[in-house]
C-alpha positions in Angstrom: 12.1 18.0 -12.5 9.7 18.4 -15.5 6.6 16.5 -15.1 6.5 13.9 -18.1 2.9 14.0 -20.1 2.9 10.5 -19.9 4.2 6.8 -18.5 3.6 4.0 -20.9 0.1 4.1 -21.1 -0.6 6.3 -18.5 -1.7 9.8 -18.9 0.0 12.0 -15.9 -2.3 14.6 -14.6 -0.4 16.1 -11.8 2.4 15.4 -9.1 0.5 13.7 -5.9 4.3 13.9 -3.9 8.2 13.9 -3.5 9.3 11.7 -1.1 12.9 10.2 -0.3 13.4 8.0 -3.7 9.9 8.1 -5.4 7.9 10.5 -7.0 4.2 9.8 -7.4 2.1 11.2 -9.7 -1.9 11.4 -10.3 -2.4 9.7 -13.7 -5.5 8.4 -15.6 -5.6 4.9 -17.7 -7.3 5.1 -21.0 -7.6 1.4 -20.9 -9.6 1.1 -18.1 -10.9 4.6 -18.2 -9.8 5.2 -14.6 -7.6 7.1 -12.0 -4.6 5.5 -11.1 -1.6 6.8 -9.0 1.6 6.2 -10.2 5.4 5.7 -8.6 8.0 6.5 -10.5 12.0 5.9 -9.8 13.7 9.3 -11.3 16.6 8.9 -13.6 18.9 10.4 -11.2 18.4 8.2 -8.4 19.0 5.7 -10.9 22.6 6.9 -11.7 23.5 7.9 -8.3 22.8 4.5 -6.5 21.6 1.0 -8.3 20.7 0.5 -4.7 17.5 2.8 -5.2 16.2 0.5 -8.3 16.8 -3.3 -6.0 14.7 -0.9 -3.1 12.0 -0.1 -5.2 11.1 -3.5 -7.2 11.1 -5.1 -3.7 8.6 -2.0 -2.5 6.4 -3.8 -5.4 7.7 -7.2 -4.6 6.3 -6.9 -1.0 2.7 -5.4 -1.8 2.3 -8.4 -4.7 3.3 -11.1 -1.9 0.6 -9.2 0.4 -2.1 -8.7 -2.0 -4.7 -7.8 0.9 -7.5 -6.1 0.8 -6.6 -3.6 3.7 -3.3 -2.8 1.4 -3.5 -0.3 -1.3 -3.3 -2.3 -4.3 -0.4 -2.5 -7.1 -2.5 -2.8 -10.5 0.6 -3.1 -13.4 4.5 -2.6 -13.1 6.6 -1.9 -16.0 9.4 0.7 -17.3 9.7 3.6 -19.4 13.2 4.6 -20.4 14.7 2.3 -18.3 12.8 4.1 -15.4 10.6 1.6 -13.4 7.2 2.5 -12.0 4.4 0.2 -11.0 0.6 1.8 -10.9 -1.5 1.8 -7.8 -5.2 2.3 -7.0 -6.0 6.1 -6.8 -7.2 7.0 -3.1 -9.1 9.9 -3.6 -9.6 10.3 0.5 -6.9 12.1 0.9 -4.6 11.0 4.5 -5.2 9.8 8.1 -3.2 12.8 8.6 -5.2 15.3 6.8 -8.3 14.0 8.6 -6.5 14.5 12.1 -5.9 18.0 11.3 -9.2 18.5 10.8 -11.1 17.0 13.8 -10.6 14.7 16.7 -11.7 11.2 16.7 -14.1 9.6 18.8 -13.1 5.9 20.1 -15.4 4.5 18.0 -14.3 6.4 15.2 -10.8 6.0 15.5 -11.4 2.0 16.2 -12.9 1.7 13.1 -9.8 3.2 11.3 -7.9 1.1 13.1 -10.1 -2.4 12.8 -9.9 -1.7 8.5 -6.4 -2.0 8.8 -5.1 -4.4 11.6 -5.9 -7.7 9.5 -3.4 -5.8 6.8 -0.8 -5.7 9.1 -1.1 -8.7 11.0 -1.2 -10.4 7.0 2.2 -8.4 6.8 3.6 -9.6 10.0 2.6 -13.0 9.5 4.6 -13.3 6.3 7.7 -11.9 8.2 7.2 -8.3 6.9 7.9 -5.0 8.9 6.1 -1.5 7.5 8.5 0.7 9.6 7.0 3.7 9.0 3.2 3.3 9.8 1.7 6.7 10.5 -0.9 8.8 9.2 0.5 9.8 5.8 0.3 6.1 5.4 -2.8 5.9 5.9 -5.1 6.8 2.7 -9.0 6.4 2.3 -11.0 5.6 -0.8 -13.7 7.2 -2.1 -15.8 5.0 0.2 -14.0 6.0 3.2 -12.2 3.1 3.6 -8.7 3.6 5.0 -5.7 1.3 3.3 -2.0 0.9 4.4 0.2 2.6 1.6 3.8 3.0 1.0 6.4 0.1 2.1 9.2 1.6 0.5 11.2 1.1 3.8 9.0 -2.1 4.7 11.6 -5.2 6.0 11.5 -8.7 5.5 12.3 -10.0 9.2 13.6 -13.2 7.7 16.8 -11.0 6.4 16.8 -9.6 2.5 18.4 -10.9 -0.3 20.6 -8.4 -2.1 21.1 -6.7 1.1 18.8 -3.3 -0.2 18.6 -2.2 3.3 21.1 -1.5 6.3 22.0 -0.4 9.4 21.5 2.9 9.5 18.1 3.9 11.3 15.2 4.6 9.0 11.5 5.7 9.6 9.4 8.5 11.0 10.8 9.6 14.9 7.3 10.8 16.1 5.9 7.3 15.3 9.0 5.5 16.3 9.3 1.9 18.5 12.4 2.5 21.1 14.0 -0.5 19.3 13.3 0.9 16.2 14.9 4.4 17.2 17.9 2.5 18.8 19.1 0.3 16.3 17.7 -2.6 17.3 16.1 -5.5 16.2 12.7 -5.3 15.3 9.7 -7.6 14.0 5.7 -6.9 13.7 5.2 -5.0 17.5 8.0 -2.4 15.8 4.5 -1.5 13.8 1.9 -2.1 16.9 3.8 0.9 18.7 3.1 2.9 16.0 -0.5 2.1 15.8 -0.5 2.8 19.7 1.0 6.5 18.3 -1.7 6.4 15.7 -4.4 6.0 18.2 -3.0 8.4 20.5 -3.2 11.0 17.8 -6.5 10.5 16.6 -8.1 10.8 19.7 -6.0 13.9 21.0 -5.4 15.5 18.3 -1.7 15.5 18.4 1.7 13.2 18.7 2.7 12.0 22.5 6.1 13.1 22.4 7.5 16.6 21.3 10.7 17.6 20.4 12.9 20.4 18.5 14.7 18.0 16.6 14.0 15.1 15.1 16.8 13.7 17.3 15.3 14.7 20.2 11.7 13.3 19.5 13.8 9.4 18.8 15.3 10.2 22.3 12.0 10.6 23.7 10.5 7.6 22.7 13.6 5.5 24.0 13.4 6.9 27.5 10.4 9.0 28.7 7.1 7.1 29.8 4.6 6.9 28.0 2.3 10.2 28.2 -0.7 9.7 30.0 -3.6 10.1 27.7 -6.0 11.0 30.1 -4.1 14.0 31.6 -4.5 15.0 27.8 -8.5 14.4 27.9 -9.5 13.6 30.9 -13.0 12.6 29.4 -11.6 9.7 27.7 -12.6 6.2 30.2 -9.9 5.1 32.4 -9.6 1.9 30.0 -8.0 3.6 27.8 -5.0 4.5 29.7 -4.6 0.6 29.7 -4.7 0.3 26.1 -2.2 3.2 25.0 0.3 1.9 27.8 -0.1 -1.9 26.2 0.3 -0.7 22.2 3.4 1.7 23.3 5.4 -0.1 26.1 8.8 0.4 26.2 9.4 -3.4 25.8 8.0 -5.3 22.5 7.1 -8.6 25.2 4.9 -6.4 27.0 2.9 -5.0 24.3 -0.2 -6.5 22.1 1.0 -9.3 20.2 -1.5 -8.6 16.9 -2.9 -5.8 15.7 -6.2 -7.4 16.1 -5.9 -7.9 19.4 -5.2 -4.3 20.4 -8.6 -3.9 18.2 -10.6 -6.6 19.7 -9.2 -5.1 23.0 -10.9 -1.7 22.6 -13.9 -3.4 21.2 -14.5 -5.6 24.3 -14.3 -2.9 26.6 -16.7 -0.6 24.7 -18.9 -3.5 25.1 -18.4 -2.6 28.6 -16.4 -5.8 29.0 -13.2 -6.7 31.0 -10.8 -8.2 29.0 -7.1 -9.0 30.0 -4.8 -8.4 27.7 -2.7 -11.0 26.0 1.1 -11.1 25.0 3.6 -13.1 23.9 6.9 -12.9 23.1 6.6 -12.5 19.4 4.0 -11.1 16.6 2.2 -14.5 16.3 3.1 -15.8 12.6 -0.3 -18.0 12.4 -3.6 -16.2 10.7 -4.2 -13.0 13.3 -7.4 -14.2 13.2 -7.0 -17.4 15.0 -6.5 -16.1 18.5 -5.8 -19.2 20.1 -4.4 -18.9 23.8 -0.4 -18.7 23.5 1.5 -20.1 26.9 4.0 -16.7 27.5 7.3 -18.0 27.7 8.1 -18.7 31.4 11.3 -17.0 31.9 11.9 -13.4 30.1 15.4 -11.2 30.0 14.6 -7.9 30.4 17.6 -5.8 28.3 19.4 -3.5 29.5 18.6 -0.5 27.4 21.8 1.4 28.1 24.1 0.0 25.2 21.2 0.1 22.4 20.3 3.8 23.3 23.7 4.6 23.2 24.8 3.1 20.2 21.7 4.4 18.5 22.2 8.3 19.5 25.9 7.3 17.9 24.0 6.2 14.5 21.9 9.1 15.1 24.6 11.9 15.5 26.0 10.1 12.2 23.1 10.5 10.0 21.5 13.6 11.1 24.7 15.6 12.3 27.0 14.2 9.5 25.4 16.1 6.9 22.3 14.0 6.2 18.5 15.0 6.7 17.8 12.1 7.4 14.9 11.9 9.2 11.4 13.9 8.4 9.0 13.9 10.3 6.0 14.0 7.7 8.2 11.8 4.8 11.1 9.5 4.7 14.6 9.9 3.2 15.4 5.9 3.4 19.3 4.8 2.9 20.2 1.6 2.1 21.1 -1.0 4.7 22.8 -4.2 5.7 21.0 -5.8 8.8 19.3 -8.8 8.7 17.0 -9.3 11.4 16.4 -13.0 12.8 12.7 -14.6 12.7 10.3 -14.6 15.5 8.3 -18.0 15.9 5.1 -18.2 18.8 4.9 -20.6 21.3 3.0 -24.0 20.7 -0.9 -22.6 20.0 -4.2 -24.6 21.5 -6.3 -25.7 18.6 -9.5 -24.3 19.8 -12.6 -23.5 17.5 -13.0 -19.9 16.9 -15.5 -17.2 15.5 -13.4 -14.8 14.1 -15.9 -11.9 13.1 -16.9 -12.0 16.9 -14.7 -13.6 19.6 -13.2 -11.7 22.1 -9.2 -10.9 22.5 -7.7 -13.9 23.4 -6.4 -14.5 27.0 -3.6 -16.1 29.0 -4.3 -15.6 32.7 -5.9 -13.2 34.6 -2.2 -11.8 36.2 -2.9 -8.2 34.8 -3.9 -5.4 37.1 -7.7 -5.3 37.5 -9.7 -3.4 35.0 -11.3 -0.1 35.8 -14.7 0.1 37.1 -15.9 3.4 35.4 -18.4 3.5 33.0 -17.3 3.0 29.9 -18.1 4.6 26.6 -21.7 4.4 24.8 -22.5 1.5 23.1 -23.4 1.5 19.4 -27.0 0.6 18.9 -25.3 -2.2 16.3 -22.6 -4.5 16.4 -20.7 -3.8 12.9 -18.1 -6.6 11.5 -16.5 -5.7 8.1 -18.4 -2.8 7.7 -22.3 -4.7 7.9 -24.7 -4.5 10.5 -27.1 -6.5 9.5 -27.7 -9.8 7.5 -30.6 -10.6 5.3 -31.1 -14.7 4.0 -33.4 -16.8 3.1 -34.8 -20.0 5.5 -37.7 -22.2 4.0 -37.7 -19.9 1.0 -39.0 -16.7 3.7 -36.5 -13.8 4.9 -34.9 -13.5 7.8 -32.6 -10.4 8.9 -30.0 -10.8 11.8 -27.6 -8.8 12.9 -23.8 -9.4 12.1 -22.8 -10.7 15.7 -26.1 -13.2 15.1 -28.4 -11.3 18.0 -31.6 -10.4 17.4 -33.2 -12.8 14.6 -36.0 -11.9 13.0 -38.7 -13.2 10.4 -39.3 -10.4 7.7 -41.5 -12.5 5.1 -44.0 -15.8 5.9 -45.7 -16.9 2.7 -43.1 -19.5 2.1 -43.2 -18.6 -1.6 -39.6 -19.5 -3.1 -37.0 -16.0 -3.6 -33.8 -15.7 -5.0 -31.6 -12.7 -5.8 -31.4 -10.9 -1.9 -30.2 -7.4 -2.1 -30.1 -4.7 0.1 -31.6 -1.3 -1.6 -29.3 2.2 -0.5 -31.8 3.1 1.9 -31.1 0.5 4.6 -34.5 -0.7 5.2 -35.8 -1.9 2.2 -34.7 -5.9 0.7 -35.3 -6.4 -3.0 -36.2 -9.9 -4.3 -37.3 -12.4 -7.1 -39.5 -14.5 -6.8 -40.8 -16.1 -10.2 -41.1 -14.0 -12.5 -41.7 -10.4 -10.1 -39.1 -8.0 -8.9 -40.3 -7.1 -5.3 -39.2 -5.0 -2.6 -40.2 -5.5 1.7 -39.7 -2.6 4.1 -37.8 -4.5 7.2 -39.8 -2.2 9.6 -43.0 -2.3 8.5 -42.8 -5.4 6.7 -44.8 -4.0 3.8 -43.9 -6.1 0.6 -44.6 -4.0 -3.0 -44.1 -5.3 -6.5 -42.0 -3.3 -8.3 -41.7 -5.0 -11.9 -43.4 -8.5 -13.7 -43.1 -10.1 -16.5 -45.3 -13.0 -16.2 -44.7 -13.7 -19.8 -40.8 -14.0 -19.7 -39.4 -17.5 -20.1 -36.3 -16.0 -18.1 -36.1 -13.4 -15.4 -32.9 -14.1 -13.3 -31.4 -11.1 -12.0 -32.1 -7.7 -10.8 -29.2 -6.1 -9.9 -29.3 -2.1 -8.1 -26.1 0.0 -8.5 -24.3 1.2 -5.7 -25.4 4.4 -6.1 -29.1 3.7 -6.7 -29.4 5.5 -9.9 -29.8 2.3 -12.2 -30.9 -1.4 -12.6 -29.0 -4.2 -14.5 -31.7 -6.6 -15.2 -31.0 -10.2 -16.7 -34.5 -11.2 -18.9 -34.3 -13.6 -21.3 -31.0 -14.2 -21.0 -30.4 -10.3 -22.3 -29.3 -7.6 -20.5 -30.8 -4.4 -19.6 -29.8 -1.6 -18.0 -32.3 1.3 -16.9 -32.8 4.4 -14.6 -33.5 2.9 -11.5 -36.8 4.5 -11.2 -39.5 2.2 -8.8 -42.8 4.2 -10.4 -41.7 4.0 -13.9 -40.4 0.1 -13.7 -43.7 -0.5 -12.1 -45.6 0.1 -15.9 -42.9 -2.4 -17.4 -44.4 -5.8 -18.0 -42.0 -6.6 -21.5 -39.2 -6.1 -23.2 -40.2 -3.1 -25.9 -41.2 -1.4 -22.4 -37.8 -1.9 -21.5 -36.4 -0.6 -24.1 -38.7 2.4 -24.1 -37.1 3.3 -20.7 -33.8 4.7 -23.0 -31.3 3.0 -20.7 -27.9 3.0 -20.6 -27.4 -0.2 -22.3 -29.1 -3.1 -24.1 -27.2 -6.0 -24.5 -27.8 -9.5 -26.6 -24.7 -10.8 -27.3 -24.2 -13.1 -24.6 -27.1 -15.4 -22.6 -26.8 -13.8 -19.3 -28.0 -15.4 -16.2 -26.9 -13.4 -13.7 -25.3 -9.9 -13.1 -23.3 -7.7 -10.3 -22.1 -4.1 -10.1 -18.8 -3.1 -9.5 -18.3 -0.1 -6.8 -17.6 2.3 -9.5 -21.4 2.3 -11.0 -19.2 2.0 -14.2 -18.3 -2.1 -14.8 -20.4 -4.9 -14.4 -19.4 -8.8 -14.0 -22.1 -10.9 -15.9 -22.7 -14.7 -15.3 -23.6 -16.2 -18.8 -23.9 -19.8 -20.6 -20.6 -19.8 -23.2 -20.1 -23.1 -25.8 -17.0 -24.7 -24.9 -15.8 -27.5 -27.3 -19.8 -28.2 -27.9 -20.7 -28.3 -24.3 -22.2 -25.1 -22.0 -20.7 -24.2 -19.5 -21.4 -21.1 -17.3 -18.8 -17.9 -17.4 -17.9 -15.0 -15.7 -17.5 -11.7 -17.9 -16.4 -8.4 -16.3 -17.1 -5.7 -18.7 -16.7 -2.0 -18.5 -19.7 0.1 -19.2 -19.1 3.8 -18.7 -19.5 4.6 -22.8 -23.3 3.5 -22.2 -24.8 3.6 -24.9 -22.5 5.2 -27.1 -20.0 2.1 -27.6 -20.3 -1.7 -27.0 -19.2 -2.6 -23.7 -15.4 -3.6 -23.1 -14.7 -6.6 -22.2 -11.9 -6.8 -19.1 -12.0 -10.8 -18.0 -12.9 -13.7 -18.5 -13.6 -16.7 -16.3 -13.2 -19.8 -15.1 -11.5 -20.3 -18.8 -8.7 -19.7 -19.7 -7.2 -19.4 -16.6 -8.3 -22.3 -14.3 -10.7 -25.2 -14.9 -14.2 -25.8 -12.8 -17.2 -26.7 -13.2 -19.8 -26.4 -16.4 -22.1 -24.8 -13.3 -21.3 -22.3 -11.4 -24.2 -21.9 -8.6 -23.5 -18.8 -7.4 -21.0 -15.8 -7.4 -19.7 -12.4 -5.7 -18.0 -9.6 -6.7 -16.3 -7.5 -4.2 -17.0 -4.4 -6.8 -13.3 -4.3 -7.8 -11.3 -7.1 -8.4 -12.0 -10.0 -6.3 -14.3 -13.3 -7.0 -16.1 -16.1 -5.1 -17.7 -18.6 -7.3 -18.8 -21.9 -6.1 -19.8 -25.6 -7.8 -22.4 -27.8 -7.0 -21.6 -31.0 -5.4 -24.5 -31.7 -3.4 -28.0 -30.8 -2.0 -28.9 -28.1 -5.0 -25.5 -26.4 -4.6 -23.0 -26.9 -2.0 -19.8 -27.6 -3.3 -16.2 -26.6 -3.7 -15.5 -22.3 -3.4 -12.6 -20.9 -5.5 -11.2 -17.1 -4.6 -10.3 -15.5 -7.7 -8.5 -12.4 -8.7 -9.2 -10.6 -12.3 -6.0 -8.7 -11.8 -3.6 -11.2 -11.2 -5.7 -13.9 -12.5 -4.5 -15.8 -9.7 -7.1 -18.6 -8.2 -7.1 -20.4 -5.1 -9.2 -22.8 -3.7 -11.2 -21.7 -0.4 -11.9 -24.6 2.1 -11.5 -22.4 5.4 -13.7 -25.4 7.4 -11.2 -27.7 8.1 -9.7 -28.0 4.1 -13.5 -30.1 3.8 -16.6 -29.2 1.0 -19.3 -28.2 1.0 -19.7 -24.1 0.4 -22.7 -22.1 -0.9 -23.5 -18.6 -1.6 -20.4 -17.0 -0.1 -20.3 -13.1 -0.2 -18.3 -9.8 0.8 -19.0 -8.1 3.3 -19.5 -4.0 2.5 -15.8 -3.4 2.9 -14.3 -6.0 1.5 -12.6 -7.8 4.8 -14.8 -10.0 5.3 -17.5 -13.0 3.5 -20.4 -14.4 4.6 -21.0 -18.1 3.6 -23.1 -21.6 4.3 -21.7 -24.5 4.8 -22.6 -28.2 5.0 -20.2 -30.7 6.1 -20.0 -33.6 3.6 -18.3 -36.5 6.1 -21.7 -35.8 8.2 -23.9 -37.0 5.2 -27.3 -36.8 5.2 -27.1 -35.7 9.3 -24.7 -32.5 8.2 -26.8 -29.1 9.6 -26.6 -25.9 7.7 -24.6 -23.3 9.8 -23.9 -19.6 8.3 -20.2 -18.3 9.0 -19.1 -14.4 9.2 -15.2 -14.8 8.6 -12.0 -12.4 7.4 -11.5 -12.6 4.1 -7.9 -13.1 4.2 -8.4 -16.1 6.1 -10.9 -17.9 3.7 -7.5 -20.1 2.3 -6.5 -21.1 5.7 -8.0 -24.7 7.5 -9.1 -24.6 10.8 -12.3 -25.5 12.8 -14.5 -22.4 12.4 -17.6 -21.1 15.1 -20.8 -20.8 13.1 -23.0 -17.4 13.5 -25.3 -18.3 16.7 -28.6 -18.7 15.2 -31.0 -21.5 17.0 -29.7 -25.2 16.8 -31.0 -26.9 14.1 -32.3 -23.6 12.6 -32.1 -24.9 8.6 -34.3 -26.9 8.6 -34.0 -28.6 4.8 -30.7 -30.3 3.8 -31.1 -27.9 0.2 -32.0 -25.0 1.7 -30.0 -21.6 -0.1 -29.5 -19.1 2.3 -27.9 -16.6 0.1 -27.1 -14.2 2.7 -26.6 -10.5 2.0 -25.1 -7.5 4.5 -26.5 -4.2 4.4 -23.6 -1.6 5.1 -23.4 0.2 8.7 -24.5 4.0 8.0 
């Protein structure tokens, strides 16, 4: 097949891969000036089977229901010729699997893989969605280095699927097949936690459990062999986890992990050097993964008789791969349309219990499991590291404070008790930038040396100073103008006005709008600008994401616009973040200089949602993403406490920030916050 020049707007600069009914190629969009990847349904699939095109809008369907931040995201859908296609995000990482072939993992390596991606799957699971065919292929990185779930062209909706676009035949990837999976049974989320079990296995060998000659033969394996021993496979690996392989790849779904998260937590706790028992339940649990209440097992359990299901798989088998069908591969799929619909899995009654999900251990049930080794385990890391941050910097009584992300080891990092504002974490990792009045400083966390780095004790306005991710420049807000300029401490230290500014040559200068405040995105290319607009004769403050790769060689484009016209808030917005691609918080002021309602908004969708995670109750201030996107930062203030509501500082999942529930605050001292309208403003420095 010839490879077209271009898809609707998209210029196609090469074929990325070929799979079972998809072709994906490497394109770039002129709009946005950026790499994309882009699936597209050939012509003859079309004609051969309408089935193919009711498969691949619900591929689409599924990843727009998901919209998570550990799944690779779906930027436009459309058709071309009657061919439809829908545009991803680019991972330039490359695969989970090219990265196995090149090393083995260390646990703490392969945990962090594995920690990016569980909340993604549990999100999945919780919704009633099966992946099917998670394995490393499926497994792509970004630029960053942060791995994302792609590719649910064979993903199933455990509620049963309208249209009936998938059947009974037996679809996936053998080597990383559940035995219910491989026998025709039915499955639901722990079909995917086996194959995360597999996953795990491989990263820290350096090859597959099972092995085979055909891919017959490896299915038939997974049904009815034991589970390899990973320690006779490295027998330098701790005795723990033997535990945790066995859990993630029983032969039974009841007697393996019941959330991804929890298999991660798991390995987490006994890095820590911890004992933790493992929970189960009879069922992926379909409340937030994050809220690992205790779940009562159910008291009486049928254990199956495997021998009809492996039989009447090997029959579906023989049919498929001996009738005159490839069906399976082991590195790609060749999917076939289906009929079964598979019945929905509810958990037992949970125990409403407060919970800190950035740092509580796996839930428990009873301590009925075998007892847990008593070798030494692995090395712990010198930091605790949650969503990709290690440390936190915020303000108390207008000093700095750094903590890290589990809230150990508090400590003071300023003490003149001069008011600062706009926290930020320079590249290095031990260096805070901050205003305060009218100056630009900077304070070394180690040796607590503070330096000025820029004043102008003349401006009526200096708001924001705002470094890129890649250290090279500074967005700076004075005046209610923009500037952006080389990064470039000595020079910026000579600047005391604007001509000086301008003398600098930066890459833009820009008047048009009263900025207030700015933010980069990850790409070092857009930025999203807080600045007063006149609506219907009244200001009000707006949020403007505009692309400035052209520099100085063309205005900037503009690519949103917010609150208005797609939601209505407040005139003020007291402060917002930016995950650096798509995502928003932006909060109101309702009381105390700024708590107040906190609305979740996406500039691709332009979807908004309210975000009241404590109990569905205001107030919120100063929420903010953590490194990798998974998780925010936030203070709240309870406003049915009144004037006697403490300050507390929560470290939660993003995708749970929608969902109410009674939330564990970071452990910092009781009574820590010591002024009802004090602005924390925290900030996380990424983990090196």
């Amino acid at each position: 097949m010839t490879i077209p020049e271009k898809i609707g707007r998209y210029e196609i600069k090469s074929e990325l891969g070929r799979g079972g009914f998809a072709t994906v190629y490497r394109a770039y969009d002129p709009r946005f000036e950026r790499e994309v990847a882009i699936k597209f349904l050939p012509p003859e699939l079309i004609h051969a089977d309408p089935q193919f095109r009711l498969r691949f809008e619900r591929e689409a369907k599924i990843i727009a229901q998901l919209e998570h931040p550990s799944i690779v995201p779906v930027y436009d859908v459309g058709e071309e010729n009657n061919q439809p296609y829908f545009v991803m995000r680019y991972m330039s990482g490359g695969s989970l699997s090219e990265r196995i072939k090149d090393k083995i993992f260390s646990i703490e390596e392969a945990v962090k893989v594995l920690e990016h991606i569980a909340p993604g799957m549990d999100e999945a699971h919780s919704k009633g969605i099966v992946h099917r065919d998670l394995k490393p292929a499926n497994i792509l990185f970004t630029n960053k280095n942060t791995p994302l779930i792609s590719d649910f062209g064979i993903a199933k909706f455990s509620q049963g699927e309208a249209g009936n676009v998938t059947g009974s035949a037996i679809i996936g990837t053998p080597a990383y097949m559940a035995p219910e999976q491989a026998s025709g049974e039915v499955i639901d989320g722990r079909t995917d936690i086996y194959a995360l079990g597999v996953i795990l296995y491989e990263m820290l060998i350096g090859k597959q459990p099972y092995k085979a000659d055909t891919p017959l033969g490896l299915a038939l394996k997974h049904i009815t062999e034991p589970v390899p021993r990973i320690l006779e496979a490295n027998p330098n690996l701790p005795s723990w986890m033997e535990k945790v392989i066995s859990t993630a790849m029983a032969k039974d779904p009841d007697d393996r992990f019941s959330t991804a998260m929890e298999m991660v937590e798991t390995i987490k706790a006994f890095l820590r050097g911890e004992n933790p028992t493992i929970h189960k339940s009879g069922a992926t649990l379909k409340a937030s993964p994050f809220n690992r209440t205790t779940i009562a097992r159910r008291t009486t359990s049928k254990k199956r008789n495997p021998l009809p299901a492996i039989l009447a798989g090997l029959f579906l088998l023989v049919l498929v791969v001996g009738g005159g069908g490839a069906f399976f591969y082991l590195q790609q799929n060749q999917p076939t349309p289906t009929n079964e619909a598979i019945p929905t899995f509810t958990s037992e009654p949970a125990t409403a219990e407060p919970v800190n999900p950035a740092t509580e251990e796996a839930a428990t049930e009873s301590p009925t499991e075998a007892p847990a080794p008593t070798e030494t385990a692995a090395a712990v890391p010198a930091l605790p590291v949650i969503g990709g941050a290690d440390k936190i910097a915020f303000l108390r009584n207008n000093d700095i404070y750094i903590v890290n992300v589990d809230g150990s080891d508090l400590q003071q990092v300023t003490t003149d008790g001069v008011a600062k504002f706009n926290l930020q974490w320079l590249p290095d990792g031990n260096t805070i930038l901050f205003l305060t009045g009218k100056t630009a400083k900077v304070v070394d966390i180690e040796t607590l040396r503070e330096d000025i780095i820029i004043n102008f004790i003349s401006a009526e306005y200096f708001e924001a100073f705002s470094v890129s991710p890649d250290g090279k420049q500074a967005a700076i807000a004075l005046n209610r103008e923009l500037y952006v300029v080389p990064f470039d401490i000595e020079t910026l230290k000579t600047v005391n006005k604007k001509s000086a500014l301008l003398e600098m040559k930066g890459c833009l200068f820009f008047d048009e709008l009263a900025v207030k405040d700015v933010l980069w995105a990850d790409d070092n290319q857009r930025l999203a600008i807080k600045h007063l607009a006149n609506a219907n004769g009244t200001f009000a403050d707006t949020i403007r994401l505009i692309d400035i790769s052209k520099c100085g060689d063309a205005e900037p484009v503009r690519l949103d616009n917010f609150p208005d016209p797609w939601f209505k808030f407040s005139n003020e917005i007291i402060n917002f973040d930016y995950d650096g691609d798509a995502v928003f918080f932006i909060n109101s002021g309702v009381r105390n200089a700024g708590f107040g309602d906190l609305v979740f908004y996406n500039a691709f969708t332009h979807k908004f949602e309210k975000a009241a995670p404590y109990e569905g109750n205001c107030c919120y201030r100063d929420a903010a993403f953590s490194p990798d996107g998974t998780h925010v930062i936030f203070a709240f203030q309870d406003i049915r406490l009144g004037t006697e509501s403490p300050i507390n500082l929560y470290y939660i999942p993003t995708d749970s920030i929608t969902t109410k529930r009674i939330l564990e605050p970071l452990p910092l001292p009781e009574g820590f916050f010591t002024r009802r309208n004090d602005a924390p403003m925290p900030v996380l420095r990424p983990a090196k």
